[in-house]
N, C-alpha and C positions, 0 to 999 in steps of 0.2 A: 941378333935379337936386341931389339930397345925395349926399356924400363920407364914406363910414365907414371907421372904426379899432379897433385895440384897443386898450386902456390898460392898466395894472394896478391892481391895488388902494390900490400906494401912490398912484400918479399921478390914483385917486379923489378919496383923503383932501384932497388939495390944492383939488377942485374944490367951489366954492359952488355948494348951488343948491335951489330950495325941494323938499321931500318930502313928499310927500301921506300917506303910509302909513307906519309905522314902519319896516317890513321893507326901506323903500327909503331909508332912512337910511344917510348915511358910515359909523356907528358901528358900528350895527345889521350891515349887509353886512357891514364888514372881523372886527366880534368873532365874527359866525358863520361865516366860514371859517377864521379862524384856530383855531377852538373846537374845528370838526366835520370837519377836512380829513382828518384820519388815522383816523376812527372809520370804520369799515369795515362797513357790512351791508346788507340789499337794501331797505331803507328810506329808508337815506341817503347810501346807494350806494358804490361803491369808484371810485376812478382819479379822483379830483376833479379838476376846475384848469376856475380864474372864468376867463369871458370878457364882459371888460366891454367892450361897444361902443358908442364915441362914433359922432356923429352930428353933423354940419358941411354948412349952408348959407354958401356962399362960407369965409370966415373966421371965423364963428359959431358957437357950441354951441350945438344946437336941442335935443339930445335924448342923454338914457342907459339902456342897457338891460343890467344888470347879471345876465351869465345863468351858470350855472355848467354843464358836460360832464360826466357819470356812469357810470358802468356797472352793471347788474342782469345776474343770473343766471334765468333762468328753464328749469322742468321739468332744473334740477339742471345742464345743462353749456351752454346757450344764453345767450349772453353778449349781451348788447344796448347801445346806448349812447343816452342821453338828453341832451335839452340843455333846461335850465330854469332858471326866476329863483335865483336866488341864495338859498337861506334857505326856500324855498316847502318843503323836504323837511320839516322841523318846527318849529314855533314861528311860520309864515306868519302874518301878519296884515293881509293884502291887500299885492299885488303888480301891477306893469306897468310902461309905460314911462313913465319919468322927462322929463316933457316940459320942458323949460324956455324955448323959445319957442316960437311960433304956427307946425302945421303943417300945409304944406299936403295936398289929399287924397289924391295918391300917394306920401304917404311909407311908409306899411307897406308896400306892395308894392316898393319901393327896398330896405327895411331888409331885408325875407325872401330878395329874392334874392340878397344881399350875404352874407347869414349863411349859403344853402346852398350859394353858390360859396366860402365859405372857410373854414364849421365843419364836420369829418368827426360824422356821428351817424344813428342809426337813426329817431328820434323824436323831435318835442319835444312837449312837455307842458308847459301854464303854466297856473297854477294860481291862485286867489285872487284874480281879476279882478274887477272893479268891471261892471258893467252900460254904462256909461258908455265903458269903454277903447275906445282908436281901434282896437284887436284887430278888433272885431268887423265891421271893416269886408273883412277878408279870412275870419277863420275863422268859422265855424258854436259858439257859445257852448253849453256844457251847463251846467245846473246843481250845481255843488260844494258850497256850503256857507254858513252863515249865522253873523250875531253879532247877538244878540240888543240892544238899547240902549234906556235909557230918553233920550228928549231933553227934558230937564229944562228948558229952554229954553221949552217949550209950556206950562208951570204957574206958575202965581204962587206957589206955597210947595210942598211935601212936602204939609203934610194936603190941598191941591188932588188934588192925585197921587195921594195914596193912594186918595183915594176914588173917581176916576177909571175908575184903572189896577187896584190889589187887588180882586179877589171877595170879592162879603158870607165867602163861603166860605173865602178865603184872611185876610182881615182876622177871623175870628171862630180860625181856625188862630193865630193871632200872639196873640192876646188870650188865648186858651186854654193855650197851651204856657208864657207869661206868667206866667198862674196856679200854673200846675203849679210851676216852678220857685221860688216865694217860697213855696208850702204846704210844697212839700220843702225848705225849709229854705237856700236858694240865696240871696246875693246876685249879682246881676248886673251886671257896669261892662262900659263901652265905653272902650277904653281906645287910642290910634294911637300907632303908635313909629318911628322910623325906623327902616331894615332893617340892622340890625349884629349880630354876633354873637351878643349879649343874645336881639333879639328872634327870628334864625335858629333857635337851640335851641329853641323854643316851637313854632318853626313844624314843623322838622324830625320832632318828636315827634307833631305833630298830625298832619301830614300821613302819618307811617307806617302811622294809623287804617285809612287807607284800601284797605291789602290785605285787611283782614276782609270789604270787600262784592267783593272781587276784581278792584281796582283797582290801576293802578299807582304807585307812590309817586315821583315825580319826585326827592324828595333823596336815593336809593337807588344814581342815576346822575350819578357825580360831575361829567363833563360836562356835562351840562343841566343840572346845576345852577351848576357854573360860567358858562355862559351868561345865565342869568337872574339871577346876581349883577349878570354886566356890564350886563345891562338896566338893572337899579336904580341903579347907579353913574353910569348916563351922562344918566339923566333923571329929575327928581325923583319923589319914589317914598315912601312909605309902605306900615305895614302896621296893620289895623284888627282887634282881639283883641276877641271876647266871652270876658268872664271869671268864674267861679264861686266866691266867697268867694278872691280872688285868683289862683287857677288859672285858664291858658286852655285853652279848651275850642274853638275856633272863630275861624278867622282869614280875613283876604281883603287881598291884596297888590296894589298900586294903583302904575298911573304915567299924570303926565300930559304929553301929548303935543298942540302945535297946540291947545291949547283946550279938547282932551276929555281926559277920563278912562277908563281903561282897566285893566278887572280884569285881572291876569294868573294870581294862582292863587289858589285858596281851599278850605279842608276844613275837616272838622269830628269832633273823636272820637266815634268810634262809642258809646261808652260813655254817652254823653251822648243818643243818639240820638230817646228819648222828649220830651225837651223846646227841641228843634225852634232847637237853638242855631245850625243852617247858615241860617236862613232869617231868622234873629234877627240875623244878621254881615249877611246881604246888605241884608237890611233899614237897617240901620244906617249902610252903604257908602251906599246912596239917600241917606239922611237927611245923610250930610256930606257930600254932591254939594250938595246943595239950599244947605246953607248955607254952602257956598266958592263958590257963585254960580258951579260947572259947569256951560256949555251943554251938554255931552254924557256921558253915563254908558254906554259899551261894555263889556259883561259878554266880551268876544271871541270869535273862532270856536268854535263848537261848539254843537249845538240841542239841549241836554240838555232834558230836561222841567222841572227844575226854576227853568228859566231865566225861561219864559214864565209862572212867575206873579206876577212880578215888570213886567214890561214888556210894549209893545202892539206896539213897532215892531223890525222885524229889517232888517238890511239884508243883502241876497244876494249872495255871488258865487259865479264862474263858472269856468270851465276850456277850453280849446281846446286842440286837438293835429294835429299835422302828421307829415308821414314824408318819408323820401327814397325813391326806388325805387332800394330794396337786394336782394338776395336773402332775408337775415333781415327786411328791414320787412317785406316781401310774406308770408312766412312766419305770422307772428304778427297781423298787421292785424284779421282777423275777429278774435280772441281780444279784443287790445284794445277795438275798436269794441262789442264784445258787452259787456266791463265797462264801457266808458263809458256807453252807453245806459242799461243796468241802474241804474249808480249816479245820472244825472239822473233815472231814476223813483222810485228812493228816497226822493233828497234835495225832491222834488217833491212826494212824497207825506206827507213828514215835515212843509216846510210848510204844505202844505194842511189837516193836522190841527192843527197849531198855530192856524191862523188863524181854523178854525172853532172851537176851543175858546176864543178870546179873543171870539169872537163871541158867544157862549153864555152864557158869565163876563159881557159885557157889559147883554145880554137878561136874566139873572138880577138881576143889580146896576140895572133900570131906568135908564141913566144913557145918553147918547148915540149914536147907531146908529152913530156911525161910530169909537167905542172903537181897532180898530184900523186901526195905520197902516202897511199892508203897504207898503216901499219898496223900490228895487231896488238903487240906488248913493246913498249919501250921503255927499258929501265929509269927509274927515279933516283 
């Protein structure tokens, strides 16, 4: 039998204990709600307030599950209330329970009925799961979403890798855009800085580019952007500049965590857009993975296309959702059920096309049948 509580956030701070995932970090947690507790919209929800719950066998700390209570509007005046991890609303980069010793097999079923005899809410939704979480031994897993990584770890050098992993097609792309910019008149340096104001105004400038393709500009919103400062303050961090006769032109913003590396943002001026300066940065990101002797290079959530021509391996996660029998859950339930479905065939079908195109890329490149390394949980 376990014995659950709730703590607060300071009473977090004070606790040791390992983190498998960034987003379940002391830091991580406490700087995202104190960031995002008063920003108000149906994204990131209104009426915030963490419920962090301990988890005690006898006198022991077994487990933390750091969730935070929300509320969303929906069809304009129906008010819902949600109960999810802490941070999973944006910026997630894998979420679950915070295990810290060996548990045994009816602990989720302990912790859920503990949480719906003493948290009021319509829904929970947890999001950013690992394939591996103990979740899955009560709820029914969907598919959510992917982070693309090279595990650099598998290669004896960069040029191994590149010839591996890049398509004749994508490696003749790099060599070609190469060209292009020394016939125009281009020098090109690779240049890393640490993230301080110097290199922010470069970034901030580059990153604006990116409303022209109708993208959003993260330094636009000073909150997220404060957020992602604390990132870089609280874990080592750099930022990697392609540069043109001293102008940058292309950057990509790196922290490492447990061992890996992890992109967190990166753009490129559209101005520039002919000679392929974004793919020249991420390019370059690999090449000083390889030579800081990083096991893991995490491009993080998101299956953009241009992710995968770069790397062979994605690791997946997941989502599960539960309800109470309320009047409003009953209400909306189909609705729910019908976008969650929906969105695991998306996300299902998004990588099943990635995975056949690395298969492709590999058949073309003659080079190994088994090029890629579709995974589901790869520990952080």
């Amino acid at each position: 039998m376990y014995s659950f509580s709730l703590i607060t956030l300071e009473d977090l701070q004070q606790i040791e204990y390992p983190s498998k995932f960034p987003g379940t970090q002391t830091s991580w947690i406490a700087d995202w709600y104190h960031t995002f507790k008063k920003h108000n919209d149906n994204h990131f929800g209104l009426d915030k307030k963490a419920y962090i719950v301990t988890a005690y066998e006898g006198n022991k700390l077994v487990a933390i599950v750091p969730l935070m209570r929300l509320t969303r509007t929906y069809f304009k005046y129906f008010k819902l209330q949600f109960l999810e991890f802490l941070g999973q609303q944006w910026s997630g980069m894998g979420h679950d329970i915070i295990v810290i010793r060996e548990l045994e097999a009816g602990f989720v079923e302990e912790l859920f009925y503990w949480i719906k005899r003493n948290i009021s809410y319509h829904f929970l939704f947890l999001k950013y799961l690992p394939s591996s979480s103990r979740l899955k031994s009560k709820f029914r897993f969907y598919r959510y979403a992917g982070a693309p990584f090279v595990q650099t770890s598998s290669f004896s050098d960069y040029e191994r890798f590149r010839l591996k992993v890049y398509s004749r097609k994508f490696r003749e792309d790099l060599r070609r855009t190469y060209r292009r910019i020394k016939r125009d008149g281009f020098k090109m340096e690779v240049e890393q800085h640490e993230i301080d104001e110097y290199s922010l105004a470069a970034i901030r400038n580059i990153s604006a580019s990116k409303t022209t393709d109708g993208k959003s500009d993260l330094y636009e919103n000073k909150l997220k952007e404060d957020f992602h400062l604390k990132i870089y303050r609280q874990n080592p961090s750099k930022v990697v500049f392609i540069k043109f006769n001293g102008e940058a032109v292309a950057y990509g913003t790196l922290i490492d965590i447990n061992g890996q590396r992890i992109g967190v943002d990166s753009a490129f001026d559209r101005k520039f857009r002919k000679y392929g300066v974004g793919i020249h940065c991420i390019d370059q990101v690999i090449r000083d993975g390889f030579e800081g002797n990083v096991q893991k290079l995490s491009f993080g959530l998101g299956m953009d296309t241009y992710k995968f021509q770069f790397t062979n391996c994605i690791e997946e996660f997941f989502m599960c959702y539960d309800f109470k029998i309320r009047l409003k859950s009953l209400l909306v339930l189909p609705y729910f059920h019908y976008r969650i479905k929906k969105m695991n065939q998306d996300v299902s079908l998004v990588m099943e096309r990635n995975k056949q195109q690395v298969i492709t890329d590999a058949e073309n490149n003659k080079t190994s049948n088994d090029k890629f390394n579709f995974v589901e949980s790869v520990e952080i």
